[in-house]
Phi, psi and omega in degrees: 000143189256149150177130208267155164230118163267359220247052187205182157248206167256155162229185357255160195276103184075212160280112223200047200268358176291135176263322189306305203283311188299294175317336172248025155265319178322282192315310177275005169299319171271330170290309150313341137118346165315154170223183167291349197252030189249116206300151196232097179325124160281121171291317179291339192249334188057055162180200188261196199282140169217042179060030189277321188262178172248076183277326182123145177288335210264130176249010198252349182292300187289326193303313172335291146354292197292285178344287136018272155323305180269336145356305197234016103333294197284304187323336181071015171291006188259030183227033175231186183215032141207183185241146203312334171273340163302107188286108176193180148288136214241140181270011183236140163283188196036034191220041066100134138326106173096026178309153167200111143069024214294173170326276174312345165280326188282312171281028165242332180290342182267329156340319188258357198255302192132342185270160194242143183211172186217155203251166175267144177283116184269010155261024170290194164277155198289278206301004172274341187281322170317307188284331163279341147315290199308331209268322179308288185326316179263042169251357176119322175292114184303162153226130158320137183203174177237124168253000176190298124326167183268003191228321182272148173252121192248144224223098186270119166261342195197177155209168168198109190068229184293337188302164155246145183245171201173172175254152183206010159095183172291315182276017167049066174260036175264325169348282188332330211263005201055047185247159208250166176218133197266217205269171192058048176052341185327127166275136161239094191268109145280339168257012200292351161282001165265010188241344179295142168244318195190140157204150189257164170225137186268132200255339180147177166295160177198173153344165163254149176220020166219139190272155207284316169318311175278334157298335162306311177290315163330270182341295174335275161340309164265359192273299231263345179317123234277326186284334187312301186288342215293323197299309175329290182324291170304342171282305169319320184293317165304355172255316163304313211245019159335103178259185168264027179288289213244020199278313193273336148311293190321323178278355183274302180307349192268306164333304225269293169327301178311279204311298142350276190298306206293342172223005110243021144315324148342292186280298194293328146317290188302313173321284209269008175269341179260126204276022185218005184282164185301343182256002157250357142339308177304343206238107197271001168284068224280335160305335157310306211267307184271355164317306167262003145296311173301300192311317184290315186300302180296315179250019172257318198224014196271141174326146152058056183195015183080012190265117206332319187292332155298326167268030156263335170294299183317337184258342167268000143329297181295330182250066156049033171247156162157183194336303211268009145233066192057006177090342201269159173295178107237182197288000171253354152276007164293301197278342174290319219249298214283353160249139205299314193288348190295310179287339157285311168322328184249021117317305202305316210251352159272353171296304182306320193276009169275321160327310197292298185330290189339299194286329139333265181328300190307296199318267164357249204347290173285001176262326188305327180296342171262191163292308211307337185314310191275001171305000000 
């Protein structure tokens, strides 16, 4: 017996560089009760979407998007400058070197999502886990897996017998694992249990169980993390001590940070600027709501006006990055960093988006001093 969930997408969706997240936005599009048909609040327009620009047709698409947005908004990963599975030290609290995915990360993001869930034991037996897939699958419910790396995360939609069928994001990384794929990107994994590493299954809906408030505190918490600022330092210091030795690290790391931040400050804009996404949902106080729509608005994504999502094009301007070389360094951002103005100028403007963070925090900080947060 085959059976398909159509009622979802491929990701990512846009700038989509989380695969977990990007992948339970896919997955909660059907749990959460989205269609093609579900009106999709516009921000820029204030209203709803009607197909003007060419932004895209698929509106079960942007909801995705949104979805997105808030996920790695409320989780506060869009307030780091790397992402919780890169093994390193980390500029976000709660996030441990070689973190992959914890318990407790999980229930609190399906927490916020509204959903209820369960992790699969991956010493079970293969037909017990086949049967709690399978079971999820004809209840309607997508179930999240890693089928093969360690990093990318894949969206199982269907089976047929043994087989598992799925989303694997646009970039097909499962290939590498020999798994073969029809059409519409569709995976068709035959061997996947020697290859699982982890899979969660979303069992329905509930209560939502994080407050609008606690995501407010959150934010805090991580904006105000010692490590946060600390990254401003280690970029000056990595600019001060530039050779032509050492030029071409220094430019994968200034890159590598930009390349972060520039996207999601993005996403943690685009949350709280839209008046109908899951994380203003929450927030039943619309003077609350367009106070940190302004606030988010201004100092992330509005033109001209210094706001951060602008000045990360400017610092891969400056070392020679941007479509046409992959976003990646190269030598002539070797010979760009190798000039004393080049390396002020990008102290200067990384200085601005830590400026930008700050002033985020002060705000929260002070709307957090009323009630209204908890409304």
């Amino acid at each position: 017996m085959k059976q398909q969930i159509i009622t979802t997408v491929n990701f990512p969706v846009g700038s989509e560089s989380d695969s977990f997240t990007a992948a339970l936005s896919s997955a909660l599009l059907p749990v959460l009760g989205y269609t093609a048909d579900t009106p999709y609040w516009c921000s820029p327009n204030n209203r709803y979407c009607i197909h003007c620009s060419p932004c895209g047709e698929d509106l079960l698409a942007k909801h995705q998007e949104m979805l997105y947005h808030c996920l790695l908004t409320a989780t506060t990963i869009a307030f780091g400058f790397e992402y919780p599975w890169d093994d390193m030290e980390h500029s976000l609290p709660g996030f441990r070197n070689g973190w992959r995915w914890d318990d407790d990360y999980l229930e609190y993001v399906m927490g916020f999502a509204g959903v209820t869930w369960k992790r699969l034991d991956r010493s079970a037996e293969k037909q017990d886990i086949l049967g709690a897939i399978a079971e999820a699958i004809d209840n309607g419910l997508p179930v999240l897996a890693r089928l093969g790396g360690e990093f990318d995360w894949q969206l199982i939609t269907g089976y047929e017998g043994e087989t598992l069928l799925g989303l694997d994001s646009h970039m097909k990384t499962l290939e590498s694992h020999g798994v073969s794929y029809r059409k519409e990107g569709i995976f068709a994994a035959d061997s996947w249990y020697e290859t699982l590493r982890d899979a969660v299954i979303l069992t329905g809906r509930c209560q939502r169980r994080v407050t609008y408030g606690e995501i407010l505190e959150k934010i805090v918490m991580a904006l105000s993390y010692p490590k946060h600022d600390s990254v401003e330092q280690s970029i000056n210091e990595s600019l001060d001590s530039v050779t032509a030795d050492n030029a071409h690290d220094i430019a994968f790391f200034v890159a590598g940070i930009n390349g972060v931040l520039i996207e999601t400050r993005w996403h943690a804009a685009e949350a709280f600027c839209c008046r109908e996404s899951i994380l203003n949902a929450l927030c039943t106080d619309d003077e609350l709501r367009e106070q940190l729509s302004d606030l988010f608005f201004t100092r992330y994504i509005k033109d001209h006006s210094d706001e951060t999502h602008g000045i990360g094009w400017k610092i891969w301007e400056r070392i020679g990055v941007g479509p046409d070389t992959g976003y990646m360094p190269n030598d002539d951002s070797v010979d760009r960093l190798l000039k004393p103005e080049t390396r002020e100028e990008l102290k200067h403007l990384f200085h601005i988006v830590f400026e930008n963070d700050r002033a985020v925090l002060t705000g929260i900080r002070n709307l957090l001093h009323s009630d209204k947060a908890y409304l």
